[in-house]
N, C-alpha and C positions, 0 to 999 in steps of 0.2 A: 504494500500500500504506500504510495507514495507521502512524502513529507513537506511542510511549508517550513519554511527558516527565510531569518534574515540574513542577509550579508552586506559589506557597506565596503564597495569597490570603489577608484576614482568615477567621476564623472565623464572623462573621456573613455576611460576602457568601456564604460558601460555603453556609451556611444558607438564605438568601433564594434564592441559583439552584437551590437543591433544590427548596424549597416551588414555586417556578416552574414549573420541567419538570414535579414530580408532579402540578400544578394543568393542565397542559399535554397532560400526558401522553404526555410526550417524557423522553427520558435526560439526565441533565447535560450529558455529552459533545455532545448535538442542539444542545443549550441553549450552551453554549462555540465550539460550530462557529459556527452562524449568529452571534453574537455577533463572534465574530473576522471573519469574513467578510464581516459588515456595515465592521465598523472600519477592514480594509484594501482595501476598493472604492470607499471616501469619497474622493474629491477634494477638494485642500488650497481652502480656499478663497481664491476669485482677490482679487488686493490692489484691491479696486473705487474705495479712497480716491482722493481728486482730489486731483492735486498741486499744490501750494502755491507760484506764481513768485514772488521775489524782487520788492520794489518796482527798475524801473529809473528809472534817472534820467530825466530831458527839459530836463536844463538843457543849454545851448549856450552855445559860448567854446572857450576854453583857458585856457592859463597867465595868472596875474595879469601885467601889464606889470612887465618888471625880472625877471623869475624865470628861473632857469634849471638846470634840474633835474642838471645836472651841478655846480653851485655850490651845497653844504651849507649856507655860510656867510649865501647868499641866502633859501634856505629856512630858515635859523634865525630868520632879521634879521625876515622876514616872519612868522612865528610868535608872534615875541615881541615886534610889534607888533599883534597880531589879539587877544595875553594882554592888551597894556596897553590896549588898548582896552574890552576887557569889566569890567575893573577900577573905570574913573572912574564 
């Protein structure tokens, strides 16, 4: 069973779907249906973008010798020989 509602569109657009339909020779209401109907059978479209991987690493080791990641004092001491180095 069909339904009344309002809606409160500009005054031109309601203008333009007039001259439409009557060019048409269909009702507003033809003209609003299919319109809606078209809008809500649209499918979102799918995220097609390629995802973008992080560069990984390829370097191999461990820990510098002397380091020991439970010791701050060794991770400072190492730090602030790698600052004075970039320095001279």
């Amino acid at each position: 069973m069909p339904q009344r509602t309002t809606v409160r569109l500009p005054a031109t657009l309601i203008t333009q779907a007039k001259r439409k339909a009557a060019a048409e020779g269909r009702s507003l209401t033809a003209l609003i249906e299919d319109g809606l109907r078209q809008v809500v059978s649209e499918r979102a479209p799918a995220d097609t973008a390629k995802r973008i991987m992080p560069p990984v690493s390829t370097a191999t080791g461990g820990l510098m010798p002397g380091i020991d990641l439970n010791e701050t004092a060794a991770l400072q001491e190492a730090e602030d020989r790698d600052c004075a180095a970039r320095l001279r």
